[in-house]
C-alpha positions as CSV (number, residue, x, y, z in Angstrom):
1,X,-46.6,-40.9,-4.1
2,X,-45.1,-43.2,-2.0
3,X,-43.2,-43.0,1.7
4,X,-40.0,-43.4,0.0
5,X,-40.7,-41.2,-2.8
6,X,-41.6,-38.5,-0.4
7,X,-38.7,-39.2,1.9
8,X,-36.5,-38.1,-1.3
9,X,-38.1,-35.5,-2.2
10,X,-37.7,-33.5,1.1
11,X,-33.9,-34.6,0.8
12,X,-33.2,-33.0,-2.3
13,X,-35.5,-30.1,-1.2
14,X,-33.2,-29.8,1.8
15,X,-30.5,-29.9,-0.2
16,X,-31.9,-27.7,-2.8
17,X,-32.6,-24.6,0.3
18,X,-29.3,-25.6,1.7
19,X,-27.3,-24.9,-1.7
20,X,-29.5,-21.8,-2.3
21,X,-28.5,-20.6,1.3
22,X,-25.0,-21.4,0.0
23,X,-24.8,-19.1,-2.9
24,X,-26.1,-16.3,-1.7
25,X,-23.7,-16.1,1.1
26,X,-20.9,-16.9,-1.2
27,X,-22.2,-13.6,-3.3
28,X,-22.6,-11.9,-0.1
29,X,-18.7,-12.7,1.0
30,X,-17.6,-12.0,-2.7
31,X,-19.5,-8.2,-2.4
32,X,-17.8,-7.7,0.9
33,X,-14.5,-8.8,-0.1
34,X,-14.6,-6.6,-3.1
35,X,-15.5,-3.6,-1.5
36,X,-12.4,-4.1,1.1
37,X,-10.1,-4.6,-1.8
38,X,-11.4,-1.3,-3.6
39,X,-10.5,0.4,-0.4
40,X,-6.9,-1.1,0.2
41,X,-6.0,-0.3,-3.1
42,X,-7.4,3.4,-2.5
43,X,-5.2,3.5,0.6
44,X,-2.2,2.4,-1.8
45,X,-3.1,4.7,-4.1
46,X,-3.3,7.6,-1.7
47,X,0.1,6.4,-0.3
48,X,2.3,6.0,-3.6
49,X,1.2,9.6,-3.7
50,X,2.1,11.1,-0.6
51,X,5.8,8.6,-1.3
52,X,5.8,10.8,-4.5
53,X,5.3,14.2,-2.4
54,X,8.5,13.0,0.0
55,X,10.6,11.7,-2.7
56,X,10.3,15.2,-3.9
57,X,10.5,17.2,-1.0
58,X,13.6,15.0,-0.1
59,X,15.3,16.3,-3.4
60,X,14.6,19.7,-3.0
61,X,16.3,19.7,1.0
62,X,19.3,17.9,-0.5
63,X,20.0,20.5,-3.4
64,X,23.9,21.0,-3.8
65,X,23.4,25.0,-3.1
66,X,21.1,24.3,0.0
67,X,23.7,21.7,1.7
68,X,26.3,24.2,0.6
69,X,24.5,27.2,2.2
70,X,23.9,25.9,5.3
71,X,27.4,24.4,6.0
72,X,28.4,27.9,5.0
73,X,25.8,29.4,7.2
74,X,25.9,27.0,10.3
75,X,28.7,25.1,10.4
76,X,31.0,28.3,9.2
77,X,32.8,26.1,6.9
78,X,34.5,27.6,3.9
79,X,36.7,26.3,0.4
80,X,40.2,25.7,1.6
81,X,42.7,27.7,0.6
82,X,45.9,26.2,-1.4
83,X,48.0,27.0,1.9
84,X,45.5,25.4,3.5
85,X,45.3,21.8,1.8
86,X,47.5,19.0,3.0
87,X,48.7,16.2,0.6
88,X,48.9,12.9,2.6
89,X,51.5,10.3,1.3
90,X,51.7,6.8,1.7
C-alpha cells in the first residue's frame, strides 16, 4: 500500500467516524425533540380541557334566572310597572 493510498484511506476513515458521529446525534436531537413535542401537546391537551371546564362554568353563572335573581336579590331591581314606563319621542 502506498503513502498516498494510506493517506486516503485515513481521510475517508475520518470522514467515515465523523458522519457516524453525525447520525447519531441527529437521532439523539430527533428523540429529544419528540419527547418535548409529546409533552407540549399534553399541556394543550390538558388546557383545551380546563377551556372546556370555564366555557361551561361561564354558561352556568350567566343563566337568565341566576342574572335575574341576583339583580332581584342585590341590586333590588324589579319589572316596571305600566305607570312606571316612560315612552321617549323623538
Amino acid at each position: 500500500m502506498t503513502r498516498g493510498q494510506l493517506t486516503v484511506l485515513l481521510l475517508l476513515t475520518f470522514g467515515l467516524l465523523l458522519t457516524a458521529t453525525g447520525v447519531v446525534y441527529s437521532k439523539y436531537a430527533s428523540r429529544k425533540h419528540f419527547v418535548s413535542l409529546q409533552v407540549l401537546r399534553a399541556e394543550r391537551d390538558a388546557m383545551e380541557v380546563e377551556w372546556g371546564r370555564l366555557q361551561l362554568e361561564q354558561s352556568t353563572w350567566a343563566t337568565h334566572a341566576r342574572v335575574e335573581k341576583l339583580a332581584r336579590k342585590r341590586l333590588k331591581m324589579h319589572i316596571p310597572t305600566a305607570e312606571e314606563v316612560v315612552v321617549v319621542k323623538p
